[in-house]
C-alpha positions in Angstrom: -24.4 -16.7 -5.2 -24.8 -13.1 -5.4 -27.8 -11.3 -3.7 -30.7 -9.3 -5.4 -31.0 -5.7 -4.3 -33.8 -6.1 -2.6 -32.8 -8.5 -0.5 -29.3 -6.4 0.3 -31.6 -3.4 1.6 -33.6 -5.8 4.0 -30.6 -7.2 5.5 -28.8 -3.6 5.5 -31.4 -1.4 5.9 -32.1 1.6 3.7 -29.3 4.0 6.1 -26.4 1.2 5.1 -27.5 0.8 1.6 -27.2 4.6 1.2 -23.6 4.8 3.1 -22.4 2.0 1.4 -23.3 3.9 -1.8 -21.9 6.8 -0.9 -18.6 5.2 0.1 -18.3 3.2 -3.5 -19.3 6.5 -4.7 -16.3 7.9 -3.0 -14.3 5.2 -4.0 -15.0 5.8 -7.6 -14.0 8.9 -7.8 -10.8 8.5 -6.1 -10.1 5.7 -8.5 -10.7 7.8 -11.0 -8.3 10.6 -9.2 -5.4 7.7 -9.0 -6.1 6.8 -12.8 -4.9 10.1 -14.3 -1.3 10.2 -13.1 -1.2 6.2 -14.3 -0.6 6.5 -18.4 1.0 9.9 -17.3 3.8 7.6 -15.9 4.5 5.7 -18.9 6.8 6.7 -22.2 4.8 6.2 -24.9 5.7 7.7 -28.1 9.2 8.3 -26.2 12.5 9.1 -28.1 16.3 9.4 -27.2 19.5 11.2 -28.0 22.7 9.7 -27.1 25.5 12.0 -28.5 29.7 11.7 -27.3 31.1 14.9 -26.9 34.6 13.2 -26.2 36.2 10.6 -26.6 39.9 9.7 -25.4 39.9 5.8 -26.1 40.0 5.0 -22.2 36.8 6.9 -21.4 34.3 8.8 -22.9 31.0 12.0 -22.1 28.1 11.5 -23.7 24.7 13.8 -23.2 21.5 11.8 -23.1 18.4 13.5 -24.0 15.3 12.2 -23.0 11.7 12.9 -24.4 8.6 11.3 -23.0 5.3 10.8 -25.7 3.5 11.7 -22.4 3.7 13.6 -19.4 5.9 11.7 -17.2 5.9 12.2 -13.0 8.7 10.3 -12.1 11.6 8.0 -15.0 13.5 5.3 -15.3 15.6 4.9 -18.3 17.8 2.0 -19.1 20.3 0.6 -21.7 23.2 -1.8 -22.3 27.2 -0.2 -22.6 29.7 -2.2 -24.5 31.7 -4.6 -23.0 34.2 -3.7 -19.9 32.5 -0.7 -20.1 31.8 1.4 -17.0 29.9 4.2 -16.2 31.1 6.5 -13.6 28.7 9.1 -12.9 25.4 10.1 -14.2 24.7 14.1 -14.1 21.2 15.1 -12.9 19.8 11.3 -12.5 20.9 8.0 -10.0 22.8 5.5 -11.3 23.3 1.3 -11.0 25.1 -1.0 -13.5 24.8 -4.9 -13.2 27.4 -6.0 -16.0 27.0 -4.3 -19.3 22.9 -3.0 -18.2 22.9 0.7 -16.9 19.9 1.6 -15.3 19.2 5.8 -14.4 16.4 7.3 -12.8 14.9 10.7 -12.5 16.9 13.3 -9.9 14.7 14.6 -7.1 14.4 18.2 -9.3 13.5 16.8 -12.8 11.1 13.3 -12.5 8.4 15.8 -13.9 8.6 16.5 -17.6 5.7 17.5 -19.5 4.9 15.5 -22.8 7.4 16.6 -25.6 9.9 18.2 -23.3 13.1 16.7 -23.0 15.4 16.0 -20.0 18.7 15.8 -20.3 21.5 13.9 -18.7 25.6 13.9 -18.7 27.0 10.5 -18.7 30.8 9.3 -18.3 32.1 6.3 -19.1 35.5 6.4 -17.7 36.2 2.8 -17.8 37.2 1.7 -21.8 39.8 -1.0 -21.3 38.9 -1.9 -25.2 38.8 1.2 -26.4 35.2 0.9 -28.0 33.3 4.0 -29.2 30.1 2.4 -30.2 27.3 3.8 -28.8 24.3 2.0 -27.0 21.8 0.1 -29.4 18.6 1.3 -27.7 17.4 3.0 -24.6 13.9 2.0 -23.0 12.3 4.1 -20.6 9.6 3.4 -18.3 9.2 0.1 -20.0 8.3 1.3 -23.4 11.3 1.4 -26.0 12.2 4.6 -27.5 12.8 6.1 -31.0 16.4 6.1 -31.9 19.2 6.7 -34.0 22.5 5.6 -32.6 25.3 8.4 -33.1 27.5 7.2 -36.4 31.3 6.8 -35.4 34.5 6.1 -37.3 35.2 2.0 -37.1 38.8 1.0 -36.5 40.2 -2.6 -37.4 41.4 -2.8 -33.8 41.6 -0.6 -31.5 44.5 -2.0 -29.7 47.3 -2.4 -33.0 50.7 -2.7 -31.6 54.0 -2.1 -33.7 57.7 -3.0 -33.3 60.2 0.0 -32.6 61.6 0.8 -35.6 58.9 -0.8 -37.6 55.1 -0.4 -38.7 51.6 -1.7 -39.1 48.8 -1.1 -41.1 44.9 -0.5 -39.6 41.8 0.1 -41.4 39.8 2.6 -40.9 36.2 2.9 -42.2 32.7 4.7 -40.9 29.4 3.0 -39.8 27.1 4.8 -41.6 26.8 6.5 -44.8 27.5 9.9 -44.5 25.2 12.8 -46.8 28.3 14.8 -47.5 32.2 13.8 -48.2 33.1 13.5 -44.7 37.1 14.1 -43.9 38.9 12.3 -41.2 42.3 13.5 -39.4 45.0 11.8 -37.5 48.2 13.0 -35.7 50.9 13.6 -37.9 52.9 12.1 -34.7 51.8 10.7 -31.2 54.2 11.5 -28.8 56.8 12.4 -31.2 57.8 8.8 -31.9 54.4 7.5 -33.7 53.3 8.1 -36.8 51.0 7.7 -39.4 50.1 8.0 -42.7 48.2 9.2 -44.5 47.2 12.1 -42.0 43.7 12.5 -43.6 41.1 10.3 -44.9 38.1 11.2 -47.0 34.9 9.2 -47.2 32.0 9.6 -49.6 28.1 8.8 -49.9 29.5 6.2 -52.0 32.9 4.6 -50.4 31.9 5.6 -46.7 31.9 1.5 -45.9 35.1 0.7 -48.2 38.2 0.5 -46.0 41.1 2.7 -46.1 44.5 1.8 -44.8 46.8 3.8 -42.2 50.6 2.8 -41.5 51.6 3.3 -37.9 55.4 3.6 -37.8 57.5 3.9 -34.8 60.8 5.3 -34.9 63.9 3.9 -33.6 64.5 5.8 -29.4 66.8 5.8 -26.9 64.7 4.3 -24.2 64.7 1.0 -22.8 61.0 0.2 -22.4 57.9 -0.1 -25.0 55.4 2.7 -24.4 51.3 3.2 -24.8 50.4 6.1 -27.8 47.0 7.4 -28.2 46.3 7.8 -32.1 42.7 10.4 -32.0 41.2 9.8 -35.5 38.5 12.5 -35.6 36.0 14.1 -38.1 37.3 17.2 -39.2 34.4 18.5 -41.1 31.8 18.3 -38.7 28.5 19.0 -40.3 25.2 18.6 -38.6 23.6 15.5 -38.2 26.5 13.7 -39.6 28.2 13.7 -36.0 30.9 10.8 -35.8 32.4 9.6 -32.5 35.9 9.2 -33.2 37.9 6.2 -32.6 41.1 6.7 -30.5 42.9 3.4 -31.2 45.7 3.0 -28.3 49.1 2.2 -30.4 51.6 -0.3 -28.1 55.0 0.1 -29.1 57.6 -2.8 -28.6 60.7 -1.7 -28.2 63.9 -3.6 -29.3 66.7 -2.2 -27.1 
């Protein structure tokens, strides 16, 4: 049962009623001190950029650009890679990985960022045993999930086709999103001199951007003994703001027949 006030001065006397105000007093306002940086901490009304800046089918860059809602002391951001995937170094923040989750955190120089400034970080993936280029489906920092817009990028039937030497294969080849503008894709005319394919351009509109287009790989007939790897690069050639594709670098096995 609580005790009137009254009764707390008898039994504390008016000098320990008045320190004991003081001191809640005190407490009070450093609660109120602590408070502030509190909501600072978290990322509401956050947003991310995740955009590849290469891609060579067994490893990729990517820039991540970070924007808090609110003025943020210290970050953690974190987001899933595809499968097999591995990140290799973060640029400007600490990195961990348990399976597919990456998590990064702020850098000792840039945990402070002001609300609507954005922080930026270089990410390598340098381990792409599939080949994947699709980007992450969501980034959430400080436990609030951010606006986004995954990157649009060229989609490949397979990424690993492989083709007898001397013969050929056929891949589609397709794009992920609709693009605002006819958006031109080009390939190799040869990888490595024995590879080929056909056609060495693709065009997608507004309108077929989702319809799949065929490309024959041929391999010609060699002298060596052995069946070889060939990286086939199939990039936008038009590059238009936003309409920014990652390309798909398919990794071609030959089998050879000597």
């Amino acid at each position: 049962m609580g005790l009137d006030e009254p009764t707390m001065r008898v039994m504390l006397g008016a000098p320990r009623t008045a320190a004991l105000t003081a001191a809640l007093s005190g407490l009070a306002l450093i609660a109120s001190t602590v408070a502030v940086p509190a909501p600072a901490s978290a990322a509401s009304g956050c947003s991310a950029r995740y955009t590849v800046g290469a891609n060579w089918g067994s490893g990729l860059q990517a820039q991540l650009a970070l924007t808090p809602g609110a003025p943020v002391t210290a970050w953690s951001v974190s987001f899933d890679v595809m499968p097999q995937q591995v990140v290799t170094f973060a640029a400007y923040a600490t990195l961990s990985q348990s399976g597919q989750h990456v998590t990064l955190g702020n850098a000792s120089f840039n945990g402070n960022v002001p609300a609507g400034s954005t922080v930026t970080i270089a990410i390598g993936i340098h381990t792409n045993p599939t080949g994947s280029n699709i980007p992450p489906s969501g980034f959430v920092l400080d436990g609030q999930t951010c606006a986004y817009t995954p990157q649009p990028y060229v989609v490949a039937s397979t990424m690993r086709p492989v083709v007898a030497e001397g013969g050929s294969t056929t891949l589609t080849i397709q794009l992920s999103r609709a693009p605002t503008m006819d958006t031109i894709l080009r390939l190799p005319n040869a990888a490595g001199g024995v590879i080929t394919a056909t056609p060495v351009s693709l065009t997608f509109t507004p309108t077929n951007w989702n319809v799949p287009q065929a490309v024959t790989i041929s391999s010609a007939e060699d002298a060596d003994t052995t069946g070889q790897p060939f990286w086939l690069p199939i990039q936008q050639q038009n590059y238009t703001p936003p309409q920014n594709y990652i390309s798909a670098v398919p990794m071609i096995t030959q089998i050879d027949n000597d």
